[in-house]
C-alpha positions as CSV (number, residue, x, y, z in Angstrom):
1,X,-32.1,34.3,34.9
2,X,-28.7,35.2,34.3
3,X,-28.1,37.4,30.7
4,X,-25.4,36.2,28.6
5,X,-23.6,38.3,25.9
6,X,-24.8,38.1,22.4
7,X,-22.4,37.8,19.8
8,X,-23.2,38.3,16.1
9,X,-21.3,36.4,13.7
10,X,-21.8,37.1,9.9
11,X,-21.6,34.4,6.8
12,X,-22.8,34.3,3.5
13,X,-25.6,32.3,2.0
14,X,-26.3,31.3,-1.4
15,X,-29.2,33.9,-1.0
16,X,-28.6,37.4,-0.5
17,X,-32.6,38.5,-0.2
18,X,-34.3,37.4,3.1
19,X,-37.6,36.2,1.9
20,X,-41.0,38.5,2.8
21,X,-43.1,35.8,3.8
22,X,-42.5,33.4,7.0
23,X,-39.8,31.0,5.9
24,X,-39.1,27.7,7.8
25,X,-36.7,28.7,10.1
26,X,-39.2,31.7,11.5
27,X,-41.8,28.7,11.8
28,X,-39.6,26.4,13.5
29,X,-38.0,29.2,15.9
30,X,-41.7,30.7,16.7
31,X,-43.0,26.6,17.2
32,X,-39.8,26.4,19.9
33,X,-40.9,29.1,21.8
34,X,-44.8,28.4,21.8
35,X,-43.6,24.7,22.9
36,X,-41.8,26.7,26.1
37,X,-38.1,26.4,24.9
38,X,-37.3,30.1,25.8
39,X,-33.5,30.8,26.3
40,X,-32.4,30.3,29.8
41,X,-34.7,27.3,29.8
42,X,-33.0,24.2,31.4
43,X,-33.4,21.2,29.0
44,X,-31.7,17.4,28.3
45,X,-30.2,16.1,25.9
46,X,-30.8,12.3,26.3
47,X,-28.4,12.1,29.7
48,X,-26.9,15.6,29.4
49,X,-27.9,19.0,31.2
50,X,-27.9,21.7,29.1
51,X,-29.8,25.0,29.1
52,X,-31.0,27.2,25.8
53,X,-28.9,29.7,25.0
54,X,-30.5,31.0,21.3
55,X,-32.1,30.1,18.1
56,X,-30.6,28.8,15.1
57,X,-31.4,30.9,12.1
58,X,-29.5,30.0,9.6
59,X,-31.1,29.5,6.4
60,X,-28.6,26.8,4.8
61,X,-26.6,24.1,5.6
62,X,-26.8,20.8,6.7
63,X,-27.8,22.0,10.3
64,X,-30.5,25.2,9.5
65,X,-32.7,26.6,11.8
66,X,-36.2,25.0,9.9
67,X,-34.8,21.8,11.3
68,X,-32.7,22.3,13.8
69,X,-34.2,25.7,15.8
70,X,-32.6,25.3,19.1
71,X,-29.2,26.3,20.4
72,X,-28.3,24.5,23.5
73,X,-25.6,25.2,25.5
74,X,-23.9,21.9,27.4
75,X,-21.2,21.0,29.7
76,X,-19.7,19.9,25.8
77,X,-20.0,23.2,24.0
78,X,-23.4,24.6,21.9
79,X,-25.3,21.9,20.1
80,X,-28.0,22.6,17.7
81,X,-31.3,20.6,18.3
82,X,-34.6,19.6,17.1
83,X,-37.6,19.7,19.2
84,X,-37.6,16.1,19.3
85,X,-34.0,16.0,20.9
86,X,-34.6,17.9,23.8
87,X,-36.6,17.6,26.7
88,X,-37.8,19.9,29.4
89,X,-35.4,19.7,32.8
């Protein structure tokens, strides 16, 4: 497996506090993983190769991580996906 640079990128969210407890998006993201979507895994999306490249952890938004967990990268740019759009390659 080939390691890719990580790049951080900082927003803001309508909540400052990160919550104690497991929140949706650490559900979805640990589900992902347990399911065998690790990064450098190569997946489909309907017709289109693609391979994982992260997690989605964003908290807000129309696209957050409880929904949408996986960050795939294709020959289109980085998509983020459900479980249920993806399938193993």
């Amino acid at each position: 497996m080939c390691a890719h640079p990580l790049t951080v990128v900082e927003g803001s969210g309508r909540h400052p506090h990160a919550p104690i407890c497991p929140d949706g998006v650490e559900i979805a993201v640990n589900r992902a993983i347990g399911a065998g979507y690790r990064v450098g895994c190569k997946v489909r999306l309907g017709h289109v190769a693609g391979r994982i490249v992260g997690y989605n952890i964003g908290h807000y938004g129309r696209f957050s991580g409880a929904r949408y967990p996986l960050l795939v990268k294709t020959q289109f740019g980085v998509a983020k996906c459900s479980l249920q759009e993806v399938a193993a390659a």
